[in-house]
N, C-alpha and C positions, 0 to 999 in steps of 0.2 A: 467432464464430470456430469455424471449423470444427479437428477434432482425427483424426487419422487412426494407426492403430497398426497394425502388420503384423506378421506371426507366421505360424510355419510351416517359415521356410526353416532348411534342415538340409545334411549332406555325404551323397550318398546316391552306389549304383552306377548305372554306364552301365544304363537301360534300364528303372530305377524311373521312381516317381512321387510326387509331391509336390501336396499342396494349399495353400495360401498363403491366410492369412485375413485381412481390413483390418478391423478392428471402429469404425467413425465414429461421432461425438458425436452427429450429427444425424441425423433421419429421412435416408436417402437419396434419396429419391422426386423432392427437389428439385433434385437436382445429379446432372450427368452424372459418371461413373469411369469410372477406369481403371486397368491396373498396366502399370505401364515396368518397363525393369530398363537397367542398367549395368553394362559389364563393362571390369577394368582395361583401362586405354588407349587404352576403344571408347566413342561418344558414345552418349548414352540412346535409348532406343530404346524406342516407344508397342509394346508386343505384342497389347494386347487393352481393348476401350474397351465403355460399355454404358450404351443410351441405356433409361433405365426403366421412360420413361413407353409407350413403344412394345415392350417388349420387345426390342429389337434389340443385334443386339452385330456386332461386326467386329473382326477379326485382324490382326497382320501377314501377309505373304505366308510366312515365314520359321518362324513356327508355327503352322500353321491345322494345322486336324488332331490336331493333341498339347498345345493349351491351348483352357481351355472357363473365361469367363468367366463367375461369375453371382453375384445378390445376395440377400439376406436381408431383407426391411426390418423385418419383426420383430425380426430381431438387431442390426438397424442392420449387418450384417455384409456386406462385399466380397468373393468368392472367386475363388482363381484355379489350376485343374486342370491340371497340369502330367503329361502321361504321356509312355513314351520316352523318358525325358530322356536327352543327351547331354552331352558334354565344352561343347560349344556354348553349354549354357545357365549355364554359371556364369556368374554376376551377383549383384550384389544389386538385389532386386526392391523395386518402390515402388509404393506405392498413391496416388493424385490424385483430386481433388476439382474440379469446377467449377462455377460457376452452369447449369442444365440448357439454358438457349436453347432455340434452335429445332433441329428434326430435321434439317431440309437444312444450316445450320453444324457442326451436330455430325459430320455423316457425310462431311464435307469435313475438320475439323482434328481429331479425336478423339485421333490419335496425334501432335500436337501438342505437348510438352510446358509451353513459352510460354505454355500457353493454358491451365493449370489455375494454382489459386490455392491448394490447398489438396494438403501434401504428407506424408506420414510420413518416417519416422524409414530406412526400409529393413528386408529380412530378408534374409540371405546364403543362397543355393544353390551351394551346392558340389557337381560333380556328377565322379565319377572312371571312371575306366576299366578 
């Protein structure tokens, strides 16, 4: 059983920056992340996904630029760099876990949600103006 914790999120102004940290039970190496986030009354949304064995990572179209996904596996730790934030990104942010698979399905369903097995708890971003 995999175990996922997030931490990090905070109420901050237009235009800061936040880091969002997922600390996992297990080595990471094995399983593909990501972090989604959810915002009242908007469906989840995959922001930034990171396959590890390749180094690689991908974005949404919506935050490229101002989140920069990356991992720890000495820390067992997930992070996720949040700059520029806007009114836009309140949500609460989640961190996901899946079996690693192969490169080419990762890079097709990443932002996925369905398709991870392993979920945290959330950490809220509140972000004001």
């Amino acid at each position: 059983q995999v175990q996922l914790v997030e931490s990090g999120g905070d109420s901050v102004q237009s235009g800061g920056s936040l880091t969002l940290s997922c600390v996992v039970s297990v080595y990471p190496y094995s399983y593909s992340m990501a972090w989604f986030r959810q915002a009242p009354g908007k469906e989840r949304e995959g922001v930034a996904g990171i396959y590890v064995t390749h180094g690689v990572t991908d974005y949404a179209d919506s935050v490229k630029g101002r989140f920069f996904i990356s991992q720890d596996n000495d820390k067992k730790t997930l992070y996720l760099q949040i700059d520029s934030l806007s009114a836009e990104d309140t949500a609460m942010y989640f961190c996901a876990a899946r079996e690693r698979g192969s490169y080419a399905d990762w890079a097709l369903s990443w932002a996925l949600g369905d398709r991870y097995n392993y979920w945290g708890q959330g950490t809220q971003v509140t972000v004001s103006s």
